[in-house]
C-alpha positions as CSV (number, residue, x, y, z in Angstrom):
1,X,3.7,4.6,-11.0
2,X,6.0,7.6,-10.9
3,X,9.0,8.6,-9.3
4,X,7.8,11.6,-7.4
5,X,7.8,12.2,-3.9
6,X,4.5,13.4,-2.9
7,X,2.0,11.2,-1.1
8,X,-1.3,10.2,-2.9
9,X,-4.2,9.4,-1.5
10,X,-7.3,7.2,-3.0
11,X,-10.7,6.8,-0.9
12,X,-13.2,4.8,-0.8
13,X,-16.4,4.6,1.3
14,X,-14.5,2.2,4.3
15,X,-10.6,2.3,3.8
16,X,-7.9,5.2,2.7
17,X,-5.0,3.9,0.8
18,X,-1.5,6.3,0.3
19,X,0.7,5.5,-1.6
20,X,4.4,7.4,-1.8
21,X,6.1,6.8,-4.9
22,X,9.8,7.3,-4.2
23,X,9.7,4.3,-1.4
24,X,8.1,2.1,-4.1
25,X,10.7,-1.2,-4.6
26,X,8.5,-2.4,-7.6
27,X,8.1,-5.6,-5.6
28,X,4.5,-6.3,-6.6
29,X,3.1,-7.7,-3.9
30,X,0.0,-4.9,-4.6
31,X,-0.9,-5.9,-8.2
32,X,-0.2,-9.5,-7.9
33,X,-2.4,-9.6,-4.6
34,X,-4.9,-7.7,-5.7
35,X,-5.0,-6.7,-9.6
36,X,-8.8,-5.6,-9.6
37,X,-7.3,-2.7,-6.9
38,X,-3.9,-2.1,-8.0
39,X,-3.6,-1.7,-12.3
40,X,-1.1,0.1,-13.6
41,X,-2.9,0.4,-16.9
42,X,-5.4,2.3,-15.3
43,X,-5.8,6.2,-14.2
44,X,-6.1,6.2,-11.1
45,X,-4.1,3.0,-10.6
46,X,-5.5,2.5,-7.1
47,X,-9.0,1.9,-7.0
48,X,-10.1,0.9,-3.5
49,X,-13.6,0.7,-4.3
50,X,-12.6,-2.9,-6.0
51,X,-12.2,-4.7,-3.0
52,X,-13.5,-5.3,0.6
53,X,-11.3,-3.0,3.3
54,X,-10.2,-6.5,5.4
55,X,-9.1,-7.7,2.0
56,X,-7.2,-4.9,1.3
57,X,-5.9,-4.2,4.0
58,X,-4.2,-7.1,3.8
59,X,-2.2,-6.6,0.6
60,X,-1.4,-3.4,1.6
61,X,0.4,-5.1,4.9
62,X,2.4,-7.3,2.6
63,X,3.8,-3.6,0.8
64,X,8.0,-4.6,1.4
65,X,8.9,-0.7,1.5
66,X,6.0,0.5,3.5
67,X,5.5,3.0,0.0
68,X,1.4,1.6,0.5
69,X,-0.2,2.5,4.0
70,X,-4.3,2.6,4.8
71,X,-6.5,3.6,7.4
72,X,-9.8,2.1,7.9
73,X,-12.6,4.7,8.4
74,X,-13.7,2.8,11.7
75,X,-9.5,4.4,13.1
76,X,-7.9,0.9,12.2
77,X,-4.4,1.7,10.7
78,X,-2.0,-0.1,8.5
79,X,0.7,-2.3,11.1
80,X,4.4,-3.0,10.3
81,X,4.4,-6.1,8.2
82,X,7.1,-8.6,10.2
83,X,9.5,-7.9,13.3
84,X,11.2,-4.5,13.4
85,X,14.6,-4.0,12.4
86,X,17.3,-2.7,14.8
87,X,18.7,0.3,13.2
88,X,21.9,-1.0,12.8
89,X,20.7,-3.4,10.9
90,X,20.7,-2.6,6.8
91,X,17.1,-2.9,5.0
92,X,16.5,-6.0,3.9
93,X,18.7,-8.0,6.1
């Protein structure tokens, strides 16, 4: 898990998972929700292929930063996770 600021993608047959590095808190809610998916010991360390989509998906929701999004090949997108922020109000709060 890098630093940089590109967005990468991994496949598999019924979801697409991104994942941009510089939003990344280090929170993980990925590899603690789903460590068969999400290894950082591996290469690549997102391997959607482990999991069903719905199951997925729903780690990916829990993603505090928004640095993990996925689209489902049926169209189905990733959803804000909780009630949106005003933008006065800081992250976090």
């Amino acid at each position: 898990m890098s630093g940089g600021s590109e967005k990468k993608v991994y496949q598999a047959r019924s979801i697409t998972v991104t994942f941009e590095a510089r939003r990344c808190l280090h929170a993980a809610e990925c590899v603690q929700g789903l460590p068969e998916v999400f290894d950082i010991a591996k290469r690549p360390w997102i391997q959607p292929g482990n999991a069903t989509a719905e199951r997925l998906a729903e780690v990916v929701r829990r993603c505090p930063s928004g640095a993990l999004r996925y689209e489902l090949v049926d169209g189905g997108t990733d959803a804000p996770a909780g009630p949106p922020r005003s933008p006065a109000e800081p992250p976090g709060g």
